[in-house]
RODO-2510 file (C-alpha; in nm, 4 decimals, decimal comma):
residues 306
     n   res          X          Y          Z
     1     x     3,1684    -7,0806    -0,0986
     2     x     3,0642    -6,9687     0,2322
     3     x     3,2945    -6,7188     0,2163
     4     x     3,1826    -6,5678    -0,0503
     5     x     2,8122    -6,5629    -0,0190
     6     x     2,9335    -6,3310     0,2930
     7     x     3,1231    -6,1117     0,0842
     8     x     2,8552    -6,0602    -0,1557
     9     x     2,6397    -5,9880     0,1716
    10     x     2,8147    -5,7234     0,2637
    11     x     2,8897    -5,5486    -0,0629
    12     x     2,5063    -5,5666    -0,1246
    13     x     2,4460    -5,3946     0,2360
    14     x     2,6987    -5,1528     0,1557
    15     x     2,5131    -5,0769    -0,1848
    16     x     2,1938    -5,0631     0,0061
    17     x     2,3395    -4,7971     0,2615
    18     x     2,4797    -4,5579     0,0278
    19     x     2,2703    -4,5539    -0,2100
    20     x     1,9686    -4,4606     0,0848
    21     x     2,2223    -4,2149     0,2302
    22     x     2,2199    -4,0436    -0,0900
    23     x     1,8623    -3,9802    -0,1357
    24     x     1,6664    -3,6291    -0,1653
    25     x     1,4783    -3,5392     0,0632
    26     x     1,2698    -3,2029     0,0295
    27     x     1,2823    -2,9222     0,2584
    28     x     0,9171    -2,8538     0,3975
    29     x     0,8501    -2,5604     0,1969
    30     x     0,9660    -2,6722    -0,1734
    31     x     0,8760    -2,8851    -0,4391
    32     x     1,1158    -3,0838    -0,6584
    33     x     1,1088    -3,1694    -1,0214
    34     x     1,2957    -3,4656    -1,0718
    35     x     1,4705    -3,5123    -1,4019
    36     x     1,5815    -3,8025    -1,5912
    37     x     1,9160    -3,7642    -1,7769
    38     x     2,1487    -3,9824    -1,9012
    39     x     2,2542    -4,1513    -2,2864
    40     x     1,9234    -4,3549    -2,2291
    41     x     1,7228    -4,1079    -2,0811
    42     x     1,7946    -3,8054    -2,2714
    43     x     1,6680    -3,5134    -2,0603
    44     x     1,3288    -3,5612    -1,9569
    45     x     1,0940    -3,4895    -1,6539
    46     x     1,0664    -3,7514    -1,4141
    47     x     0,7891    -3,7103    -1,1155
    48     x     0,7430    -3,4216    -0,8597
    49     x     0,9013    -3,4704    -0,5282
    50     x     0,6476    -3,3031    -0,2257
    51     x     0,7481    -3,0778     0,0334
    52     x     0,9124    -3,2528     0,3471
    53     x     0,9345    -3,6019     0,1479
    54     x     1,2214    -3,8020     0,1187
    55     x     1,2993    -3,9324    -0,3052
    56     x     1,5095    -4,1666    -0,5422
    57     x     1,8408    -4,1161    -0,5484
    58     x     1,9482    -3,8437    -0,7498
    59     x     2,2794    -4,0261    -0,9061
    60     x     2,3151    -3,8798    -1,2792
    61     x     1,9662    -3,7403    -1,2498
    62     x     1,9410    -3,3882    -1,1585
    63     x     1,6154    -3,2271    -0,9480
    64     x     1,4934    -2,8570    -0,9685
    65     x     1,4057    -2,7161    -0,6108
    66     x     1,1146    -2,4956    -0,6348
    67     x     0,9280    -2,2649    -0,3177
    68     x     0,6409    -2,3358    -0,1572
    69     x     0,5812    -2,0450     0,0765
    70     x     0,4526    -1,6955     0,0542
    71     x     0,6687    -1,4660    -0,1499
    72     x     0,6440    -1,0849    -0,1774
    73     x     0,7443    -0,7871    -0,3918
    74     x     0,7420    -0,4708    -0,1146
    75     x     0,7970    -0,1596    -0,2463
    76     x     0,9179     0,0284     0,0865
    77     x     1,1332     0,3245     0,1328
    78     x     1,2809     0,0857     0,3970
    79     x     1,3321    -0,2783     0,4188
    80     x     1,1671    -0,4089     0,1070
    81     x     1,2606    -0,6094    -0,2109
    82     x     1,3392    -0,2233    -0,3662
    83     x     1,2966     0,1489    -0,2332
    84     x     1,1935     0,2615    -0,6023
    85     x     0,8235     0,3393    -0,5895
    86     x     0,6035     0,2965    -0,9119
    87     x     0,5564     0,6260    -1,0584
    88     x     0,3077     0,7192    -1,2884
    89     x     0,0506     0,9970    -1,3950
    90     x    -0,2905     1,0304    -1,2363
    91     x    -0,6110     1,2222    -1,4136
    92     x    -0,5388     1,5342    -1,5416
    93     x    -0,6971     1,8181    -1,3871
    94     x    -0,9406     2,0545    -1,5934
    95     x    -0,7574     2,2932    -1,8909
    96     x    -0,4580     2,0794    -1,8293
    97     x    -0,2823     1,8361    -2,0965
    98     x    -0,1336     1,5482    -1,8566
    99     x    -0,1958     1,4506    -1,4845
   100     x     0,0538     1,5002    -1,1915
   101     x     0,2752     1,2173    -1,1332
   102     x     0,2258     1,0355    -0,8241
   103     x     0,4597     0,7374    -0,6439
   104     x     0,2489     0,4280    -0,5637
   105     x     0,3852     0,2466    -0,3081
   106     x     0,2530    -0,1331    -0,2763
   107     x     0,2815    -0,4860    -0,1642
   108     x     0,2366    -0,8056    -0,3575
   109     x     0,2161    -1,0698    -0,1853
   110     x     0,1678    -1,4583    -0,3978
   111     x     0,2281    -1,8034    -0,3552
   112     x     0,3495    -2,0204    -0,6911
   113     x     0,1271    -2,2365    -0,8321
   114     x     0,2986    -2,5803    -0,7102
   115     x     0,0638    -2,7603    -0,8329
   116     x     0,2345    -3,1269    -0,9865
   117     x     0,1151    -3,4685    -1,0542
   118     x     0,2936    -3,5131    -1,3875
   119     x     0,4545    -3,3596    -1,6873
   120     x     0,1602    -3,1426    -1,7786
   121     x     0,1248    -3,0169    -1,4356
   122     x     0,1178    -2,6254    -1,4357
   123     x     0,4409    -2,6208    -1,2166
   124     x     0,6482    -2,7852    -1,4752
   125     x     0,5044    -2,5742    -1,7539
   126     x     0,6380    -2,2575    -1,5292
   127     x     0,9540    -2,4110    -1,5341
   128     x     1,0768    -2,5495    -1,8526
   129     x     0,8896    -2,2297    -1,9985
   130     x     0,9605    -1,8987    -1,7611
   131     x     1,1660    -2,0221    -1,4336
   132     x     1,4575    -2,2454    -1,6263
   133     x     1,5190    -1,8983    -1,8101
   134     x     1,5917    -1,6923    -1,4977
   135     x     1,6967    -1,9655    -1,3544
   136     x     1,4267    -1,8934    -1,0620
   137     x     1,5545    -2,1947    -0,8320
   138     x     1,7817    -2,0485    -0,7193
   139     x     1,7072    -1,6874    -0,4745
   140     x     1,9188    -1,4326    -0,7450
   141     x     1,7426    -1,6189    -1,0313
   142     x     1,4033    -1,5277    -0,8723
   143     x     1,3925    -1,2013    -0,8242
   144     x     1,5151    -1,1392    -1,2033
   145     x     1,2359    -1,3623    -1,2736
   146     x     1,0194    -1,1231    -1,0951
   147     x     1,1346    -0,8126    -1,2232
   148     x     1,0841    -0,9191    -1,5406
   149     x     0,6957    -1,0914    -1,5000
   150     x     0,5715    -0,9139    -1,1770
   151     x     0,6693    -0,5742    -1,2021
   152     x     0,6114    -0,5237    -1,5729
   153     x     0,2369    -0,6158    -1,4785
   154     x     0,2385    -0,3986    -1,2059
   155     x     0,3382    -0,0969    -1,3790
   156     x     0,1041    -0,1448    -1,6334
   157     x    -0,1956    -0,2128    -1,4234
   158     x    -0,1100     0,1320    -1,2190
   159     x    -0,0850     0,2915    -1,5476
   160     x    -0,3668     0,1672    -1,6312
   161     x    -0,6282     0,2289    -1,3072
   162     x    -0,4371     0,5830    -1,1535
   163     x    -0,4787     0,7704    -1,4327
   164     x    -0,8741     0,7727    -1,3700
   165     x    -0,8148     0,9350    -1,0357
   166     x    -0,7059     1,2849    -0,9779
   167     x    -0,3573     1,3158    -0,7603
   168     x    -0,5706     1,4975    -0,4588
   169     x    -0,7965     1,2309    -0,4139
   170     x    -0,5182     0,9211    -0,4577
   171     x    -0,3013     1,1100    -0,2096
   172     x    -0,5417     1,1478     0,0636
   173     x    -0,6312     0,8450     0,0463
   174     x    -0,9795     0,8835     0,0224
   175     x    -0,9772     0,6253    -0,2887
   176     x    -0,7036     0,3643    -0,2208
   177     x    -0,9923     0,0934    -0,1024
   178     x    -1,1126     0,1846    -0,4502
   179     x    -0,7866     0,1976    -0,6521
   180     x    -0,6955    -0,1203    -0,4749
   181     x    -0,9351    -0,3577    -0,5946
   182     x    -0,8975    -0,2139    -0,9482
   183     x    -0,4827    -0,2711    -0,9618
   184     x    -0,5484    -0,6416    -0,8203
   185     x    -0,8012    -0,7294    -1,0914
   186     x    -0,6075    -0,5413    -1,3764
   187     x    -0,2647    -0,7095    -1,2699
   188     x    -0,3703    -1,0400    -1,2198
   189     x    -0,5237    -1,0283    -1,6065
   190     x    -0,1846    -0,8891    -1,6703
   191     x     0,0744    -1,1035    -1,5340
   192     x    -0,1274    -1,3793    -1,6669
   193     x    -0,0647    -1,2580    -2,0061
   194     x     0,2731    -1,1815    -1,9863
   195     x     0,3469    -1,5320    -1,8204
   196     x     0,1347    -1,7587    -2,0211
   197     x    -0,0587    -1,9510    -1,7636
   198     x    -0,2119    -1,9346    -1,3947
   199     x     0,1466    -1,9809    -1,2517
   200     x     0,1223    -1,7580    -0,9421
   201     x    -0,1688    -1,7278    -0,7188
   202     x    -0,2652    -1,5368    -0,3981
   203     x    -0,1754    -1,6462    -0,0138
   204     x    -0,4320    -1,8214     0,0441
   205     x    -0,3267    -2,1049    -0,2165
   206     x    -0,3411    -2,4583    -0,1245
   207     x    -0,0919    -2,6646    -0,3048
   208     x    -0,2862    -2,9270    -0,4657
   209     x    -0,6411    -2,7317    -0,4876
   210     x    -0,7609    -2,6659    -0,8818
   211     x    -0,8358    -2,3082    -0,6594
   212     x    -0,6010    -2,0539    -0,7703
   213     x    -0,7089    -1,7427    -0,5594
   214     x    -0,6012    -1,3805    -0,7287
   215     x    -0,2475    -1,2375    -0,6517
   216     x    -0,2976    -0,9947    -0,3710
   217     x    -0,1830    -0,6280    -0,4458
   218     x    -0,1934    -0,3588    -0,1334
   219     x    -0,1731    -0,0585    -0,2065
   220     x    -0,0062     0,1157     0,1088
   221     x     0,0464     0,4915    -0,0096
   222     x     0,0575     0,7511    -0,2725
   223     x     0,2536     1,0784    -0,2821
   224     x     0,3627     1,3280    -0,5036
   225     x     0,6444     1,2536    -0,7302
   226     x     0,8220     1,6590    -0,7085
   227     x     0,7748     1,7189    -0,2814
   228     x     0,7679     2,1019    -0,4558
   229     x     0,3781     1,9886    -0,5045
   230     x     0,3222     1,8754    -0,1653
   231     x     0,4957     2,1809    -0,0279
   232     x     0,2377     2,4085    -0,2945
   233     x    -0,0400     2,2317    -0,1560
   234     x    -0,0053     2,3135     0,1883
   235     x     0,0689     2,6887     0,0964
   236     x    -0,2972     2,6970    -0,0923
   237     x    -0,4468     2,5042     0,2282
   238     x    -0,2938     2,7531     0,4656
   239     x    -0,3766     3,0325     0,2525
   240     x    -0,7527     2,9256     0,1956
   241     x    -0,7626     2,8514     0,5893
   242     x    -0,6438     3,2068     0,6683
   243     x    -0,8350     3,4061     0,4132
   244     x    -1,1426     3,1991     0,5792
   245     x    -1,0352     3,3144     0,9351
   246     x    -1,0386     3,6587     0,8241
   247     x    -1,3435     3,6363     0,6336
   248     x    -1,5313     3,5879     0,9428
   249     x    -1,3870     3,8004     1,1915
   250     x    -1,5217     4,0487     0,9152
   251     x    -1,8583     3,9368     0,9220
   252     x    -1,8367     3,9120     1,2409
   253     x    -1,7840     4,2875     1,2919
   254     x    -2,0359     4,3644     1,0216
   255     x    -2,2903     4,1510     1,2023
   256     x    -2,2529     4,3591     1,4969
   257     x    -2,1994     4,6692     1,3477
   258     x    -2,5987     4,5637     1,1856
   259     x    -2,6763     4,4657     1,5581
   260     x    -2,5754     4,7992     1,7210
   261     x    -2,7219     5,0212     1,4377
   262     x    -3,0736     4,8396     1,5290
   263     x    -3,0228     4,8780     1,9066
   264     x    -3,0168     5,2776     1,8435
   265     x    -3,2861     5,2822     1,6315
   266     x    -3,4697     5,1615     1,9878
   267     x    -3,5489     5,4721     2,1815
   268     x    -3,5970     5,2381     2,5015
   269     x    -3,2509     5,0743     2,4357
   270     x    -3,1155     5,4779     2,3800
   271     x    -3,2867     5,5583     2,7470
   272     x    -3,1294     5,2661     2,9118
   273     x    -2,7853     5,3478     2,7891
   274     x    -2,8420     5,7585     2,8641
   275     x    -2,9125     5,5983     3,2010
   276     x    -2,6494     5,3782     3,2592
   277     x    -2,4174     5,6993     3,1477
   278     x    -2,5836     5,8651     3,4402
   279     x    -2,4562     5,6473     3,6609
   280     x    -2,1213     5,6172     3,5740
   281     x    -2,0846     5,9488     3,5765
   282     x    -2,2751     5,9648     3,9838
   283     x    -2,0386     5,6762     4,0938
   284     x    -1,7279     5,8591     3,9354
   285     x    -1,8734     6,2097     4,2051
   286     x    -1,9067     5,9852     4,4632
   287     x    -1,5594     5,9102     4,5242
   288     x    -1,4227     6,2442     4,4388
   289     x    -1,3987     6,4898     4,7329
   290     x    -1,4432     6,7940     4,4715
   291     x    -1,7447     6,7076     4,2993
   292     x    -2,1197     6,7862     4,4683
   293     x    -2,4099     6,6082     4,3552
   294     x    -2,7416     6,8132     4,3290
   295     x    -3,0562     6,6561     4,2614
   296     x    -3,2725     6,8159     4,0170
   297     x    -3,6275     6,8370     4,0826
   298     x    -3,7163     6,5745     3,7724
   299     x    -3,5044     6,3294     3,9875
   300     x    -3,1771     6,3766     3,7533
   301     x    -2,8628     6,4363     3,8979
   302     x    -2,6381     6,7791     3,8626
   303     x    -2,2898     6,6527     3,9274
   304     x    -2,0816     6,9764     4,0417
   305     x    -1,7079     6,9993     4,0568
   306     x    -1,4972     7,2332     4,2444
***
């Protein structure tokens, strides 16, 4: 009898071990969604598991691992999530039918709404209703997820705020503080309608807060779509800078052209230069051994040369 009470002992402990060995515990920057599934069960959710925590065993259950950190969408010729800018046309210019297309290039940077306390909670609504479909768990499944929520809203809301700007002005950058604000406020409405729900907020979210701050959009640069445009705008600029140069070297001359005429019209200005000729023409004797210099009796100077 003995014996077996031991046995059972350590068949219990060695229940006990495994099944505490097997238990999920959460990295520090996700949130799990723990399912119930089984011929009892049915699929069903379960309870939310929080960052860094340790859960039930997962057994014939299954959990969905969500993020909890800062995620971005960089639009960079160089080392971002793609190196295709957002093109798309700004105001038109007087007389003209469209607007010159322009290349926005941004940054969107936004937390998830992790928000969970039970099956109502807004992050298993984005899940069983967007993420399960892109299967956004997983890092692939995520950015298609994006691509086809984020960017969508992001085109439109460019659309939507560039066109009321002419290309000059977006390019530079004398509105982007401007344009900025605008594309945050029109995207946000945007993805919100696309999506369904307050499922992604700005970085400044705090996971259990009823706060959802706005999606932050930066708008880094804007240039010309056809380089041809840049290159034409820099001919005008050089153009308009030289015919300016030359414009007033020519006033220039004709303001002291105006200057001179008025000096002769000054018969003590006339004497003064008669004068100064005078004495040129003295110092120019005075050094030549074949010229004689005779004063005349009113004082003015005969200059005599051999």
């Amino acid at each position: 009898m003995r014996k077996g009470i031991v046995l059972l002992s350590i068949a219990a402990a060695g229940v006990l071990i495994a099944t505490s060995g097997c238990s999920e515990i959460a990295d520090p920057d996700k949130v799990g969604l723990y399912y119930d599934q089984g011929q009892i069960d049915g699929y069903k959710f379960g309870h939310c598991i929080d960052p860094g925590s340790s859960d039930d065993w997962v057994a014939n259950n299954s959990v969905v691992w969500l993020p909890d950190n800062l995620r971005t969408w960089n639009i960079a010729a160089e080392g971002g999530d793609t190196n295709v800018p957002i093109t798309v046309a700004s105001k038109p210019e007087p007389n003209q039918p469209s607007g010159v297309q322009v290349n926005v290039w941004s940054q969107t940077n936004l937390r998830l709404n992790t928000t969970c306390v039970d099956k109502d909670s807004v992050l298993v609504k984005f899940w069983e209703t967007i993420g399960r479909r892109y299967e956004a768990d997983k890092e692939a499944g995520w950015r298609t997820m994006l691509l086809n929520t984020v960017v969508p809203a992001l085109e439109k809301a460019k659309r939507t705020v560039v066109r009321g700007y002419s290309a000059d002005s977006l390019v530079a950058g004398t509105v982007l503080a401007e344009v900025q604000s605008a594309v945050s406020q029109e995207f946000g409405k945007e993805l919100e309608r696309l999506t369904g729900g307050k499922f992604f907020c700005g970085p400044t979210f705090i996971r259990g807060s009823a706060d959802c701050p706005p999606v932050e959009v930066i708008v880094k640069d804007v240039d010309y779509s056809d380089p041809g445009i840049q290159e034409a705008r820099n001919n005008k600029q050089k153009a308009l800078e030289q015919a300016a140069a030359q414009v007033a070297t020519a006033e220039g001359q004709v303001k002291a052209a105006a200057a001179q005429s008025e000096l002769y019209k000054n018969a003590a200005w006339v004497e003064l230069e008669k004068a100064r000729l005078e004495l040129e023409k003295v110092k120019a004797c005075a050094v030549n051994p074949n010229c004689t210099i005779v004063l005349g009796t009113s004082g003015s100077a005969l200059i005599q040369t051999k």
